[in-house]
Structure formats: structure tokens, C-alpha cells
VOPAGU-2260 file (C-alpha; in pm, 1 decimal, decimal comma):
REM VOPAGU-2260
SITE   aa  ch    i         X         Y         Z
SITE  UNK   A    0       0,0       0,0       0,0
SITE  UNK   A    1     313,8     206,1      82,6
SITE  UNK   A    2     469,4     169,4    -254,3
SITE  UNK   A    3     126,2     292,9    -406,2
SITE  UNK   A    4     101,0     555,0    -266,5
SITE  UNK   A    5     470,8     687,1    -325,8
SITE  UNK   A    6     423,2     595,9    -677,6
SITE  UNK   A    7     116,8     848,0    -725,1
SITE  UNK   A    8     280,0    1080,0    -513,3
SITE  UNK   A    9     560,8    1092,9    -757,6
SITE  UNK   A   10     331,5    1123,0   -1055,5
SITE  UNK   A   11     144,4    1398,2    -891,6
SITE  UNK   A   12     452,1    1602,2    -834,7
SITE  UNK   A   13     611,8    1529,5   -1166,7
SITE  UNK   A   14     250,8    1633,6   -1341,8
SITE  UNK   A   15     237,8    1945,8   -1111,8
SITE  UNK   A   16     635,7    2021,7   -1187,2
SITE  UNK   A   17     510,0    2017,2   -1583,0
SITE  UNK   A   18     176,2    2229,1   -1547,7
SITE  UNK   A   19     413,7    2503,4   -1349,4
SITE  UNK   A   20     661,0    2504,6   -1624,7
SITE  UNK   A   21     376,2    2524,4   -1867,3
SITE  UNK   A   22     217,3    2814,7   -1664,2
SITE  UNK   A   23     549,9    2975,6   -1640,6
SITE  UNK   A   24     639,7    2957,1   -1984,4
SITE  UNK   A   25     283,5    3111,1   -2109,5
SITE  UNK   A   26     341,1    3408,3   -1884,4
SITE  UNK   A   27     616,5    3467,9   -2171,9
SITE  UNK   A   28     396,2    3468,5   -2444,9
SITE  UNK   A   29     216,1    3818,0   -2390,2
SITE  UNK   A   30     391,1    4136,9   -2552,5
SITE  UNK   A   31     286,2    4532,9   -2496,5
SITE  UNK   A   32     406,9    4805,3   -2669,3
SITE  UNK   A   33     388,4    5145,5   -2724,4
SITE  UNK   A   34     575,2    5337,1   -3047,2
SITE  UNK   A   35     623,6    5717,7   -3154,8
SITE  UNK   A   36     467,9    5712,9   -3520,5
SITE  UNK   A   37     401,3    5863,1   -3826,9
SITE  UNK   A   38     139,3    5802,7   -4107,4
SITE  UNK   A   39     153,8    5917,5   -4425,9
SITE  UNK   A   40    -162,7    5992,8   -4589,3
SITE  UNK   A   41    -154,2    5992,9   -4968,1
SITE  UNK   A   42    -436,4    6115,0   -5046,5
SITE  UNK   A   43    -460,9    6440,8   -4790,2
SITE  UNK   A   44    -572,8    6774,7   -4907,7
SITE  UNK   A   45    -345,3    7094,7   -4780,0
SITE  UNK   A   46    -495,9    7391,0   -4666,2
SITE  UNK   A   47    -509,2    7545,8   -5028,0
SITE  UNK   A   48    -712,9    7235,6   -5140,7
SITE  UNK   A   49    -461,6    7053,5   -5327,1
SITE  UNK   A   50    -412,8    6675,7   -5280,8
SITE  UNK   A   51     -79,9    6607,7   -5100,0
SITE  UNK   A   52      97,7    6349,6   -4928,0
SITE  UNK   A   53      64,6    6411,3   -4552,9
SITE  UNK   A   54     281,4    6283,0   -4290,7
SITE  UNK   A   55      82,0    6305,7   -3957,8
SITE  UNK   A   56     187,9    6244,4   -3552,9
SITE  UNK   A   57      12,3    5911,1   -3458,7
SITE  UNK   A   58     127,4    5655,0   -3161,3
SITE  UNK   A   59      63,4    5304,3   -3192,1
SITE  UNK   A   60     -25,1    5097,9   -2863,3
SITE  UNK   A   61     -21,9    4711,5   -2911,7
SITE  UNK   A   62     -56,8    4354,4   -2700,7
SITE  UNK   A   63      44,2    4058,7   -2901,3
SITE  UNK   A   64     -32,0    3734,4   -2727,9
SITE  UNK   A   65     193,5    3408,9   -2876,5
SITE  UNK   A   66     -57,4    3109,6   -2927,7
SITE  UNK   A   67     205,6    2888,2   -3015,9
SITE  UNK   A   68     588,1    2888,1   -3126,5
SITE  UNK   A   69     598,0    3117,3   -3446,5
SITE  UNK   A   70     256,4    3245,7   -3438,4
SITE  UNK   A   71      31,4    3532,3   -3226,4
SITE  UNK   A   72    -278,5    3734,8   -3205,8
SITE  UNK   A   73    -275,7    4041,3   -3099,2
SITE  UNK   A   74    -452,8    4391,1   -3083,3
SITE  UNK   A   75    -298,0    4703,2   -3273,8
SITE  UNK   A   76    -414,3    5047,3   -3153,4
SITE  UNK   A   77    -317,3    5361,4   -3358,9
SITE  UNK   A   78    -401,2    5709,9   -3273,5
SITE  UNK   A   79    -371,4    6004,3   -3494,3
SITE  UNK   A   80    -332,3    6292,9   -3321,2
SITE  UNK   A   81    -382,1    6564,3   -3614,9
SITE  UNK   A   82    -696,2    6675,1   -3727,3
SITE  UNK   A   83    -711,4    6634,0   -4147,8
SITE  UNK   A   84    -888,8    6616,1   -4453,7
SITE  UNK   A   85    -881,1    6336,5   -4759,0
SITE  UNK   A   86    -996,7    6293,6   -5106,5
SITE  UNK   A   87   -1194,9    6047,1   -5167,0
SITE  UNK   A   88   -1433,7    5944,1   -5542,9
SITE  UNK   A   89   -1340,3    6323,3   -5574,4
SITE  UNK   A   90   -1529,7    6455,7   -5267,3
SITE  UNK   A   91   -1296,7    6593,4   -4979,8
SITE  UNK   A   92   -1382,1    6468,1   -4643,5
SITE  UNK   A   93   -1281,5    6573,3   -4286,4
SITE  UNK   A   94   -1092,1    6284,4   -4053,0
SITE  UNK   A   95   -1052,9    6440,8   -3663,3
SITE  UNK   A   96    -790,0    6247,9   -3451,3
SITE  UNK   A   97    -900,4    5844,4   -3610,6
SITE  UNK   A   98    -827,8    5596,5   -3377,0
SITE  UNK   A   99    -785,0    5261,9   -3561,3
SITE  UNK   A  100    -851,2    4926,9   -3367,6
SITE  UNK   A  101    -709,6    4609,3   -3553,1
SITE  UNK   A  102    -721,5    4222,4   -3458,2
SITE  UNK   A  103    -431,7    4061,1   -3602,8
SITE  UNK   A  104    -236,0    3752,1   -3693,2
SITE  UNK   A  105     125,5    3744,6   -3684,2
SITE  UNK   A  106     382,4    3517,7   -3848,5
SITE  UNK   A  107     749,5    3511,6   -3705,4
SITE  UNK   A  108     990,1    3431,4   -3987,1
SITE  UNK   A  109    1277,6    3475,3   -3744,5
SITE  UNK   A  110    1417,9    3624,9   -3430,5
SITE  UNK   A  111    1362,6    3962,3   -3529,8
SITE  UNK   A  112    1107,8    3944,8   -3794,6
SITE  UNK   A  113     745,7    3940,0   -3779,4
SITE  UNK   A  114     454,0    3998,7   -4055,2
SITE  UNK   A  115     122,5    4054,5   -3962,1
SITE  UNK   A  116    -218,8    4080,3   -4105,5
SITE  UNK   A  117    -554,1    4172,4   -4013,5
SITE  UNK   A  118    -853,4    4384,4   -3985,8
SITE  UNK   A  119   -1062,4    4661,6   -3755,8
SITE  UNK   A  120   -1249,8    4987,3   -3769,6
SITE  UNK   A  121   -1132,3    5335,0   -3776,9
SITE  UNK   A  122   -1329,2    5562,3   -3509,4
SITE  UNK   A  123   -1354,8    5930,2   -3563,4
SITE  UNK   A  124   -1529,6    6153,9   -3345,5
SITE  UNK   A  125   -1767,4    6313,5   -3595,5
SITE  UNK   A  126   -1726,9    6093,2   -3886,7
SITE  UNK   A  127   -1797,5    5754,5   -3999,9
SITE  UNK   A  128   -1683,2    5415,2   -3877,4
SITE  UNK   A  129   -1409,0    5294,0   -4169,3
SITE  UNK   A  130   -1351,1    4924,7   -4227,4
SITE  UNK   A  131    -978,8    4870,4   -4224,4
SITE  UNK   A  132    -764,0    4598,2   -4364,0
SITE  UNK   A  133    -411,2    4583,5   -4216,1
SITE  UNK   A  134     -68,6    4447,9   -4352,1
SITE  UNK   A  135     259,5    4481,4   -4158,0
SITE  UNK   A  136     629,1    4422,0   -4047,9
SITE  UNK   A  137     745,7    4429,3   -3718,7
SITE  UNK   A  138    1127,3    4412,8   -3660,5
SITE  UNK   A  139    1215,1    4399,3   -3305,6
SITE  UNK   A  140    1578,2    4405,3   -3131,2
SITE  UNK   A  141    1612,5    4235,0   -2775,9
SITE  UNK   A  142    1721,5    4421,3   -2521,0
SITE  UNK   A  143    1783,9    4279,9   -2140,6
SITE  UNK   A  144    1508,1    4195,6   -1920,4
SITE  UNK   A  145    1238,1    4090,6   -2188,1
SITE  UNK   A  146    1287,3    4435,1   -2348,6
SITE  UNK   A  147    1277,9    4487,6   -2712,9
SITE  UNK   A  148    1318,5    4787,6   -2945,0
SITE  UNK   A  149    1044,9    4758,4   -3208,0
SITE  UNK   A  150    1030,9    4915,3   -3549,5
SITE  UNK   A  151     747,1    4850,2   -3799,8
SITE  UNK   A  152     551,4    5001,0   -4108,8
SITE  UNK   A  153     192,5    4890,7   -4181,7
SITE  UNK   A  154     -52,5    4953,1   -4471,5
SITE  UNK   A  155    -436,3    5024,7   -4394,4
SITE  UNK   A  156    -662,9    4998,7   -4652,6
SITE  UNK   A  157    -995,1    5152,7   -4614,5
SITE  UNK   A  158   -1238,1    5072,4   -4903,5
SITE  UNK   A  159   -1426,5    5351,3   -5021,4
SITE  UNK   A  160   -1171,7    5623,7   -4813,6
SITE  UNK   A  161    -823,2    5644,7   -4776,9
SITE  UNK   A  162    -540,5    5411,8   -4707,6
SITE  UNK   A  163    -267,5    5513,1   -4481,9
SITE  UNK   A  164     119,7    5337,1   -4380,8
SITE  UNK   A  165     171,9    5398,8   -4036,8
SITE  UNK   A  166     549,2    5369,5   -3948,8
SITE  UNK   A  167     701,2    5410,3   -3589,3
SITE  UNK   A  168     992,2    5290,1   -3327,0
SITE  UNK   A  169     906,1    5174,4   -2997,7
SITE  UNK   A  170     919,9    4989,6   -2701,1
SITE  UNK   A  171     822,4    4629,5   -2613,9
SITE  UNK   A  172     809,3    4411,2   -2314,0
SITE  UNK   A  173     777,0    4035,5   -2336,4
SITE  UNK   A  174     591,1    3884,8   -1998,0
């Protein structure tokens, strides 16, 4: 009966040993960061009315969550913070500070590099909703303690509106 019992006890701790390493290694799998950004606009009208590429202030929040080794999910945040105006079939149309919300899949090709693809909404205060279709890279740079230095360029496309490549440097932490 002795034996028994040590025998389960010793497949009890190993199992427990294995679901700690598991839940320790998953607390590694989350990712925030937050980058200083720029998106151009290509199709931006100037204040004399002229279309014109426009390069506007924006910062990018984002949580990336790894589901297993070279793939994640995440959420991409990006906030204009400029007030502006776009052509679009022809008719010029206002756009006040757009936050765009994105759900996206990413694919790590190697230690640094990361595409991603997705889609969301674009909120304006005043203005319409905007579907949004998202394609990116992410390039990231370890730095000590889970840190990473993060650079990346996306494209939005926004049927029926504008499309926009937000581009920015930041900073990441793996947990």
C-alpha cells in the first residue's frame, strides 16, 4: 500500500512540476508596446485644397499574445493625433484624430522578424466608422530583461476612403 502511494505521489509532483513550467512559460507569451509614429496619408488635401501626401503624428499601442511557437494574435491600436482632410471618389472629407482598432495575426519568420495581417475599424469623433484591412512588419531588437526595441511600417486599406502606412519605433516588453 506504501509503494502505491509513493508511486502516485511521484506522478502527482512530476505532473504538477510540468503544469508550473507550462504556466510559467505562457506568462512569456504576452507582448505590450507602445511606439512614436508617423502616417503618411496619400491622399490628404493641404490647406489650399490641393491633394498632398501628408505625414501626420500618430502613436501606436499594441498587445500581441503568442498562441504557439511562431505564431500570435494580438490587438494594434493607432491614434492620430492631427486633425485632417482626404480625397476620396473626388469629394474631400474631414478625418478628426481616427483611432484605428485592428485584430491581427502574426507570423514570425525569425528572431527579429514578424509579418502581420488583419482587420478593424477606424473611429472618428464626428465621422464615420471605416472598415480597415491591415498588412505589416514588425522588426524587433532584444534588449535585457524581456525588453525589445520595435520598429514597424503597416498599410491600412480603407475601401471607399483612404489608405494610410503607419510607421514608428518603440518599445516592447515580453511577460
Amino acid at each position: 500500500m506504501g509503494m502505491v502511494h509513493n508511486t502516485k505521489l511521484v506522478q502527482y509532483t512530476f505532473l504538477l512540476s510540468v503544469a508550473l513550467a507550462i504556466c510559467e512559460e505562457a506568462l512569456a507569451q504576452h507582448r505590450l508596446s507602445i511606439a512614436l509614429s508617423h502616417t503618411l496619408v496619400p491622399t490628404a488635401v493641404n490647406s489650399a485644397g490641393n491633394r498632398s501626401w501628408f505625414t501626420l503624428p500618430s502613436w501606436g499601442i499594441d498587445y500581441d499574445y503568442e498562441l504557439a511557437e511562431n505564431w500570435g494574435v494580438g490587438l494594434h491600436t493607432d491614434w492620430v493625433v492631427q486633425d485632417f482632410k482626404y480625397e476620396s471618389n473626388e469629394i474631400t472629407r474631414d478625418r478628426t484624430k481616427p483611432l484605428t482598432s485592428t485584430i491581427v495575426v502574426s507570423r514570425k519568420l525569425n528572431e527579429h522578424l514578424t509579418l502581420l495581417g488583419g482587420g478593424g475599424a477606424e473611429f472618428a469623433k464626428a465621422e464615420e466608422t471605416l472598415a480597415v484591412i491591415r498588412l505589416g512588419i514588425d522588426y524587433s531588437l532584444p534588449l535585457a530583461n524581456n525588453w525589445e526595441c520595435a520598429f514597424n511600417i503597416m498599410f491600412d486599406y480603407k475601401p471607399n476612403a483612404y489608405n494610410a502606412i503607419p510607421m514608428g519605433v518603440g518599445l516592447a516588453k515580453k511577460f
